[in-house]
C-alpha positions in Angstrom: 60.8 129.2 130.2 63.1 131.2 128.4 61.3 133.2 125.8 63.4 133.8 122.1 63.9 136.5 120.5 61.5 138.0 118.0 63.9 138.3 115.6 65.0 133.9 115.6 61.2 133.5 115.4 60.7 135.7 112.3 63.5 133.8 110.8 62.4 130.4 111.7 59.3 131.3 109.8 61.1 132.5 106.9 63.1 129.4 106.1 59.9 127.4 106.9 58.7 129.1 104.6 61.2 128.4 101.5 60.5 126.0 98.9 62.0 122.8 98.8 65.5 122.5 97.2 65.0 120.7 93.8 68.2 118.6 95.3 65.9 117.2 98.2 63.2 115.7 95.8 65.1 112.8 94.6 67.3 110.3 96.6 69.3 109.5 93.3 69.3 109.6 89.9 69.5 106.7 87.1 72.5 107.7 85.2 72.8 104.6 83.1 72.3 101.2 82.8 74.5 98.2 81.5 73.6 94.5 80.8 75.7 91.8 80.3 74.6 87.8 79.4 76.7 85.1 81.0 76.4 81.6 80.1 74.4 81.0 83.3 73.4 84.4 84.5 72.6 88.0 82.9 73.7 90.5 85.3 72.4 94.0 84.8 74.0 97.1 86.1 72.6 100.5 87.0 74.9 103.4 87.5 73.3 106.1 90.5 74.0 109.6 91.3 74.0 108.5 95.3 72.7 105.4 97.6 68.9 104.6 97.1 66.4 102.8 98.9 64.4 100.3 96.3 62.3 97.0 95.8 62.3 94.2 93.4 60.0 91.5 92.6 58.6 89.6 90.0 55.4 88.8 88.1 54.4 86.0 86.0 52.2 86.0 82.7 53.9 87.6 80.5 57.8 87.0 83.3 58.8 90.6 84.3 61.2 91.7 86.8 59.8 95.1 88.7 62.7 97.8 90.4 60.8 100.6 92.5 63.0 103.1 93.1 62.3 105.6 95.8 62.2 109.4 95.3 64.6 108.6 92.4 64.1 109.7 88.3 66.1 108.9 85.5 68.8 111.0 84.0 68.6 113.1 80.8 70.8 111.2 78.7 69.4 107.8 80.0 68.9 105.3 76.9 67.6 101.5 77.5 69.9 98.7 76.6 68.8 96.3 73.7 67.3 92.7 75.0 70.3 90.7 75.8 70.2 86.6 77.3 67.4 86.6 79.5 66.5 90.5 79.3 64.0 90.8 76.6 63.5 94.6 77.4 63.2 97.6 79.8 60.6 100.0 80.2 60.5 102.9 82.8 58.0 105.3 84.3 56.6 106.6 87.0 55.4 105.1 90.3 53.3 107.7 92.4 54.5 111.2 92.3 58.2 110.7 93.4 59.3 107.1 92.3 60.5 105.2 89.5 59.8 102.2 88.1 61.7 100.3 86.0 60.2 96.6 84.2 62.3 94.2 82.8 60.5 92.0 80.4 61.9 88.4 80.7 62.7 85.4 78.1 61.8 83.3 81.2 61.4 83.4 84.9 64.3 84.0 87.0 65.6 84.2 90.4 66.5 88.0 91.0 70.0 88.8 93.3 70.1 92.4 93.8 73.0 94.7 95.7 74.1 97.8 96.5 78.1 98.8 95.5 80.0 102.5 96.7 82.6 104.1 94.3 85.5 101.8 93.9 88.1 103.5 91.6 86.7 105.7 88.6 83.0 103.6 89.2 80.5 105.7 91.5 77.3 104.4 92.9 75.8 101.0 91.7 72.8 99.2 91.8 73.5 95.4 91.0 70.5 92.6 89.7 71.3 89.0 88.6 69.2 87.6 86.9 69.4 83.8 87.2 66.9 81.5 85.7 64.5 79.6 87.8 63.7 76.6 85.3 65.7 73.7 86.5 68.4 73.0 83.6 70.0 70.0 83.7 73.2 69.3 85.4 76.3 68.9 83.0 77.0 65.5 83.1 80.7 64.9 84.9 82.1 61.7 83.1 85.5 59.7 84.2 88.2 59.8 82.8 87.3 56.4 80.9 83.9 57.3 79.9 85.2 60.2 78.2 88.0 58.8 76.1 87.4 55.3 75.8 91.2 54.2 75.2 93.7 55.1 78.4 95.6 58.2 76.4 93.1 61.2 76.7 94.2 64.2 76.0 96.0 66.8 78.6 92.8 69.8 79.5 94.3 73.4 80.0 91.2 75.3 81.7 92.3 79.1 80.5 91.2 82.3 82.4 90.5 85.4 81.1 90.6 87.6 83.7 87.7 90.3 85.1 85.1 90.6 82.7 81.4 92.7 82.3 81.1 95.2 85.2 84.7 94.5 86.0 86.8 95.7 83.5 90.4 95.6 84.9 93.3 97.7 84.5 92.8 100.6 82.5 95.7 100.9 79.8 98.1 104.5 79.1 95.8 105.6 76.0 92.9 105.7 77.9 91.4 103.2 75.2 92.3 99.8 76.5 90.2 97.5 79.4 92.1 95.1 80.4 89.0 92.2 80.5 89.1 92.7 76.6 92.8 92.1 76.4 92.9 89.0 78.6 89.9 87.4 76.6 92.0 87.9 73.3 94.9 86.1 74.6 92.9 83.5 76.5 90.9 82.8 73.1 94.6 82.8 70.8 95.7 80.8 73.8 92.7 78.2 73.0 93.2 77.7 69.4 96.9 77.2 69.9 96.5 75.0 72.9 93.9 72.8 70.1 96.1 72.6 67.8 98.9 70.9 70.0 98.5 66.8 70.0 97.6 65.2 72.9 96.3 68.1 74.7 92.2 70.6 74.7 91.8 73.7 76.0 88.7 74.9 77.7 88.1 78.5 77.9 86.3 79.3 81.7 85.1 82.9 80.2 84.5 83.4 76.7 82.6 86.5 76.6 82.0 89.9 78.5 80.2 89.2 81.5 82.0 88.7 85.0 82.5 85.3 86.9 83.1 85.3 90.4 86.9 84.5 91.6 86.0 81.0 93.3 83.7 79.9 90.4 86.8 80.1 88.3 88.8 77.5 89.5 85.9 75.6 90.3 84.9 75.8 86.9 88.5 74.3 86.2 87.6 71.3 88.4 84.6 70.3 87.0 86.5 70.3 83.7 88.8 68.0 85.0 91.5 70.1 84.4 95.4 69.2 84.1 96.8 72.9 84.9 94.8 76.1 85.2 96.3 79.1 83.7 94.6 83.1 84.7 95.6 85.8 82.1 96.1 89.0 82.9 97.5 92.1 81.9 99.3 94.2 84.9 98.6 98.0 86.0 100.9 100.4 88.0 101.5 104.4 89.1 104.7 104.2 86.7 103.9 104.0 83.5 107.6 102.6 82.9 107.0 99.6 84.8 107.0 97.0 82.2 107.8 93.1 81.7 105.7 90.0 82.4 105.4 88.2 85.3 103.9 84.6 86.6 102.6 83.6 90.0 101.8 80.6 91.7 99.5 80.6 94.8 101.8 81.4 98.4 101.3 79.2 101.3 98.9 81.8 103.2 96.5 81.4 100.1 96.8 77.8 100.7 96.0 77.9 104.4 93.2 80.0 103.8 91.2 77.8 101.2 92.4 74.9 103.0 90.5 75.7 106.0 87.8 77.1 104.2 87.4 73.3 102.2 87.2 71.5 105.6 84.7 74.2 107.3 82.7 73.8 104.1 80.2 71.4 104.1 79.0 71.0 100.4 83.0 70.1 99.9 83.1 67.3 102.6 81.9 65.0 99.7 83.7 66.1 97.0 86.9 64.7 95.6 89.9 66.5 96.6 93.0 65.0 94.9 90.9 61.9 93.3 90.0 61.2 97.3 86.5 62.0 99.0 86.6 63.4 102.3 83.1 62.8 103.3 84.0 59.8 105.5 87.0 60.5 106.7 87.5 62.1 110.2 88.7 65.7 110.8 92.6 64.6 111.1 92.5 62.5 108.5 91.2 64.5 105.9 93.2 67.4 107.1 96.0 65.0 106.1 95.0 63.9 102.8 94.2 67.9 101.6 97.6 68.9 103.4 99.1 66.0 100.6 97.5 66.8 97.5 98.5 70.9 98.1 101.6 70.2 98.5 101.8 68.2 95.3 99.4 70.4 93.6 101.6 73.5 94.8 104.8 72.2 93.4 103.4 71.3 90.3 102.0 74.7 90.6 105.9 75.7 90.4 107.1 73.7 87.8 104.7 74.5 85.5 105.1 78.4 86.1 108.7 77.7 85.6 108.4 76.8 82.1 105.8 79.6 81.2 108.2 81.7 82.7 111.5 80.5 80.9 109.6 80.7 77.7 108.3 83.9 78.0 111.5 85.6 78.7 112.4 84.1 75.1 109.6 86.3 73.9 110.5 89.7 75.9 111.9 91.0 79.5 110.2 89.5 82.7 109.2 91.7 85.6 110.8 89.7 87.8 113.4 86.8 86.8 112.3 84.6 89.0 108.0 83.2 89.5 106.8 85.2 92.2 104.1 83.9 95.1 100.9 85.8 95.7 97.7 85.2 97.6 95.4 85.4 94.5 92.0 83.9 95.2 92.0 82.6 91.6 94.9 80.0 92.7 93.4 78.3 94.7 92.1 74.8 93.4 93.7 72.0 96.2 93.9 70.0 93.4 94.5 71.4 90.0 97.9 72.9 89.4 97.3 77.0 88.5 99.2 79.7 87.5 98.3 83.9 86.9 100.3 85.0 83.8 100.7 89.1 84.1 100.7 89.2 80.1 102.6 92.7 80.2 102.0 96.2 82.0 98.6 97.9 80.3 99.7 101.1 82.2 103.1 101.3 79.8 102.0 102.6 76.4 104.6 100.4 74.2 103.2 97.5 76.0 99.3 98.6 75.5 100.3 98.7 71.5 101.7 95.4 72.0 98.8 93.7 73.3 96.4 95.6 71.1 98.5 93.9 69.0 96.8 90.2 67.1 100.7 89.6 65.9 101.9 89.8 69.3 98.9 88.5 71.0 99.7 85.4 68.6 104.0 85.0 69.9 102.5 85.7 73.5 100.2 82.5 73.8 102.8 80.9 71.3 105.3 81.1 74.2 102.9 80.2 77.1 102.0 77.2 75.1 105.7 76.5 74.6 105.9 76.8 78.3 103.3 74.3 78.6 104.3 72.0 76.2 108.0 71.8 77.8 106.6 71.5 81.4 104.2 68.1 80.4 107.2 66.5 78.3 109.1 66.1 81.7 105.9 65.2 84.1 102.5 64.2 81.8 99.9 63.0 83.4 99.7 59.1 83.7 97.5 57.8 81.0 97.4 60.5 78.8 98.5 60.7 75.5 101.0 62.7 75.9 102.3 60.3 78.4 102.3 57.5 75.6 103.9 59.3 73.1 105.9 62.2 74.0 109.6 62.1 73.2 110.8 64.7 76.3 113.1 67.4 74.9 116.4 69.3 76.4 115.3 72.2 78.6 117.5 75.1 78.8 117.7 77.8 81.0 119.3 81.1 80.8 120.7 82.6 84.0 119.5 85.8 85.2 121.4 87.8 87.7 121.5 86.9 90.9 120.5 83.2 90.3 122.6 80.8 91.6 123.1 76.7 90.7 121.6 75.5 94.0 118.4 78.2 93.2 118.1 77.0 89.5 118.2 72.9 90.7 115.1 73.8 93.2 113.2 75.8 90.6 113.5 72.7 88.0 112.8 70.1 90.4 116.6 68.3 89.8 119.4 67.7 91.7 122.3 69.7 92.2 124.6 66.9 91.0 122.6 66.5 88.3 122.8 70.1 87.4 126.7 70.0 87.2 126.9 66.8 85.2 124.4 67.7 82.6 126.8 71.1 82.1 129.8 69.2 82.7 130.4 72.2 85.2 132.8 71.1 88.4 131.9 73.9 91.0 129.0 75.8 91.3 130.0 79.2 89.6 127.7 80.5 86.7 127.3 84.0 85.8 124.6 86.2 83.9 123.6 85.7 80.5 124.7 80.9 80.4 122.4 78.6 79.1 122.1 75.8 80.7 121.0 72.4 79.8 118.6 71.4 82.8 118.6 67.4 83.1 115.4 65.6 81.6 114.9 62.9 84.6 114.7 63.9 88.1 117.9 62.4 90.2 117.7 60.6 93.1 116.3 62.7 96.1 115.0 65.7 93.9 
């Protein structure tokens, strides 16, 4: 056996020797810790130095919620957030020599989620816990149509979405100053008292407060409301801070595809309505078939009703794009319920950020999504609605943006090309930059 040299060994022992790095005694510190109460949920949200190994459980008599946190101490700026929906308070200390331990005293008992998240843009290390209450609450009751409203002309229901929210606060705007989540639930909330103002139609905010709500519980949330159009508000971010302009999407046919095969894989959706038909006992083809039929529709309502929002925002200020764009946004896709994403403006340009920090302009934005609204359901509202009963349809208009042409505008209103002409008493199909056009109330034969 080779034999080392005296001088390795005398080293060896040295660094053996050496005390232990102050670094190595702790896995990863508490650097903070944020709460925020949902209307279901309380979700509470430490920031960490590093990943951590830890365990959670609970105790009854008085309800608690325990996190052990290995080899891990808290920082020195660390304060305790106040008692907030089903956190009555939090109380740390030591476990052992090296751990930590936090306790959460409870309102009630709950059903802990816990997970672990890496840095994702200016966020580091985070250590996740929902808090979701155990006592069984009773399900909302879902009523028809004609247990609701007694009479046949209920009102038209906007579901409105305020994107990101709680530990997800969006794009950040050009002052530094300005979450996004905050701007989105000031339009969404304007958007509301506007929308309940209008006759014949009710809004129902799916957010209406700083915590987060999960993409797919959104427009599920939209369903269960019965809703008649879905409409996700955002405000838009980019590298440019002269990007500017607002924009509306609708969901693009490889969203669709996606959620449609992840409805039919889906067992807890095989007995739920899709397009006012159950698919529970209908076989594979056939309900393929029937949730092929009500995307489509749903999709090109999904169009129209983006068109208007579009057209009436571009009376308010310049569009991103002149034309609705198509996006695979999670958020879009109900099978059922006609939805939209309105980029409100671009947060990352600092006139826009004053705009939307703006109540004033907050107030003309939803004014014009509502007028948006408002033209779309004069042309197509809902059978046995209200608005349906007693809605005198008014003249649409359209103003031509470059590069549009008559066969392009026809397909984006949903009207014939004949049509088109006669309504503008036009006898080719020639229209520049900067005409208004009257777009025909009725569809024409074929559209």
């Amino acid at each position: 056996m080779t034999r080392m040299p005296a001088r390795f060994v005398r080293a060896l022992l040295l660094l053996a020797l050496l005390p232990v790095a102050p670094a190595a005694l702790h896995a990863a510190d508490i650097q903070a810790l944020r709460v925020w109460a949902g209307p279901d949920h309380t979700r509470a949200v430490f920031d960490i130095s590093g990943p951590l190994d830890y365990k959670l459980f609970t105790l009854e008599n008085p309800d608690r919620l325990v996190l052990d946190i290995e080899a891990s101490a808290l920082s020195g700026d660390f304060t305790a957030p106040e008692a907030s929906g089903l956190l009555g308070g939090v109380r740390t200390g030591k476990h052992g020599e090296r751990n930590l331990r936090v306790v959460f005293d409870l309102t009630e008992g709950v059903r802990p989620k816990s997970f672990l998240l890496p840095p994702a843009d200016k966020l580091g290390h985070r250590l996740v816990i929902d808090l979701l209450p155990t006592a069984a609450k009773a399900a909302p009751v879902v009523r028809t149509v004609e247990q609701a409203v007694p009479s046949t002309e209920r009102n038209v229901i906007i579901a409105i979405d305020a994107g990101h929210g709680g530990e997800d606060p969006g794009a950040r705007g050009a002052s530094g100053k300005t979450w996004e989540k905050h701007i989105t639930l000031a339009v969404a909330r304007e958007l509301k008292r506007q929308i309940d103002a209008e006759p014949g139609m009710e809004a129902v905010l799916i957010r209406d407060g700083d915590y987060f709500i999960p993409l797919q519980k959104r427009y599920q949330k939209a369903r269960e409301a019965r809703a008649d159009l879905f409409i996700s508000i955002h405000a838009d971010a980019f590298h440019k801070s002269t990007a500017s302009g607002s924009s509306v999407f609708v969901l693009s046919t490889r969203g669709a595809s996606n959620e449609a095969a992840r409805w039919l894989a889906a067992s807890e959706n095989q007995s739920d309505l899709v397009g006012g038909v159950s698919l529970e006992d209908k076989d594979n083809t056939l309900a393929a078939v029937l949730l092929d039929l009500s995307q489509s529709a749903t999709m090109k309502a999904s169009g129209d009703a983006a068109t208007h929002v579009l057209e009436a925002m571009k009376r308010l200020g310049k569009a991103h794009k002149p034309h609705v764009e198509r996006a695979n946004f999670v958020v879009l896709r109900s099978p059922d319920v006609p939805s939209m994403l309105v980029e409100t403006a671009f947060i990352s340009n600092p006139a826009e950020e004053k705009k939307l920090n703006d109540a004033s302009h907050r107030n003309k934005l939803a004014a014009s999504i509502v007028e948006g609204v408002r033209d779309y359901f004069s042309v197509q509202p809902p059978p046995g609605t209200w608005l349906a009963a007693n809605a005198t349809p008014k003249p649409r208009h359209h103003v031509v943006s470059r590069g549009e042409t008559l066969g392009l505008i026809a397909q984006r209103h949903g009207v014939t090309l004949s049509s088109l002409r006669s309504a503008n008493a036009l006898k080719g199909d020639m229209v520049k930059a900067g005409d208004r056009l009257t777009i025909p109330l009725a569809l024409g034969p074929g559209a």
